[in-house]
C-alpha positions as CSV (number, residue, x, y, z in Angstrom):
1,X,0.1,0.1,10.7
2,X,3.9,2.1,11.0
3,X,3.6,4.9,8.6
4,X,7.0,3.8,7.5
5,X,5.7,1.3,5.5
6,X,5.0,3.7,2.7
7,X,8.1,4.9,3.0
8,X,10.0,2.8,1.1
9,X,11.2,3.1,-2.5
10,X,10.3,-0.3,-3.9
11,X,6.8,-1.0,-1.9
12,X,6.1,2.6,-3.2
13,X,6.7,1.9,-6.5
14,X,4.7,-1.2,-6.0
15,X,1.8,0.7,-4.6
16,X,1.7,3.2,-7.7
17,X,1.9,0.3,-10.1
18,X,-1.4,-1.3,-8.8
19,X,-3.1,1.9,-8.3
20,X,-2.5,3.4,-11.7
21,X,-2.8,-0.4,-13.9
22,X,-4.8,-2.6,-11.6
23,X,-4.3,-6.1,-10.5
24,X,-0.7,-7.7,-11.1
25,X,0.9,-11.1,-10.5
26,X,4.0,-10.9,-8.3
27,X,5.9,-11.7,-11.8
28,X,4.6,-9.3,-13.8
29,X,5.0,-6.4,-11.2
30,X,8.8,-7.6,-10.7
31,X,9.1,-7.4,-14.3
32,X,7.1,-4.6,-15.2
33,X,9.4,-2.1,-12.2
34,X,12.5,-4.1,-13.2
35,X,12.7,-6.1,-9.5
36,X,14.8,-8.4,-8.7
37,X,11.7,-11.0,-7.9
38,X,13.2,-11.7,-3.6
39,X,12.8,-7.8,-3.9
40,X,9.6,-7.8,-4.8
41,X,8.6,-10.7,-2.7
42,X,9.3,-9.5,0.2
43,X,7.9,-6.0,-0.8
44,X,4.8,-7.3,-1.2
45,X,4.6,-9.5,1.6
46,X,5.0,-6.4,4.3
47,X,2.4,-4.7,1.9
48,X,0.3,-7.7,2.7
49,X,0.9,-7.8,6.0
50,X,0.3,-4.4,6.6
51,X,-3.7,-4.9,4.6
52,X,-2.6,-2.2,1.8
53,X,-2.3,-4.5,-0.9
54,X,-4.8,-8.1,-0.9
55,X,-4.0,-11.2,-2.7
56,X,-6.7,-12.4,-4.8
57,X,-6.8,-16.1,-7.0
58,X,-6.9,-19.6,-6.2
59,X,-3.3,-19.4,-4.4
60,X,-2.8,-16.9,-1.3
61,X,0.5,-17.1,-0.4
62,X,1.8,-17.7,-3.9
63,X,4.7,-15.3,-5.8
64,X,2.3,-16.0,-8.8
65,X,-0.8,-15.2,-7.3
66,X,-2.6,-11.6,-8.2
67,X,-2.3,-9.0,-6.3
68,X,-4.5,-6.1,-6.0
69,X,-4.2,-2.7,-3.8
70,X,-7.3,-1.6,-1.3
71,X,-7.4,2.0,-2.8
72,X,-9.4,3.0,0.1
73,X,-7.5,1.6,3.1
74,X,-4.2,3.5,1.1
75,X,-6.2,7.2,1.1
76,X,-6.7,6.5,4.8
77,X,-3.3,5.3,5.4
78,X,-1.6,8.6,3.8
79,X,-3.9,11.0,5.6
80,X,-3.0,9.9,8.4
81,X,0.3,10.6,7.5
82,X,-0.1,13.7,6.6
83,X,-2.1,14.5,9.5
84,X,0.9,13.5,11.3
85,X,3.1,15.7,9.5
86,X,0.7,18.6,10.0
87,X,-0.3,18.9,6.4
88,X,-4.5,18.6,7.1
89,X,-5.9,18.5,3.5
């Protein structure tokens, strides 16, 4: 995965949402950050595609399906980054 992909403003925001709340329907996340819901779509496609965020529920693919983040693939992902940076934990 590109290190870019976390950053962005709305697929961070996105992240921190289902980190700090839990699981979210594409809807309710839109809502609940104030998203225009193509914004968030797409947002949370690439964080799909990228395995950060899973969908879980009867319909993968789905706006209206729940989405939930993979806490540990995300710790990974950013120390990485910061490894890449040069700031080592």
């Amino acid at each position: 995965m590109e290190p870019s992909i976390l950053m962005n403003l709305t697929r961070s925001r996105i992240l921190h949402m289902l980190v700090t709340t839990g699981p979210a329907t594409g809807p309710d996340i839109c809502s609940a950050l104030c998203l225009a819901d193509a914004a968030g779509e797409k947002a949370l496609g690439e964080l799909v595609v990228a395995g950060i965020v899973c969908i879980s529920g009867a319909s993968p693919g789905h706006f209206g399906s729940t989405y939930v983040n993979d806490a540990p693939e995300i710790f990974r992902e950013m120390a990485q980054f910061r490894r890449g940076l040069g700031l080592e934990i």
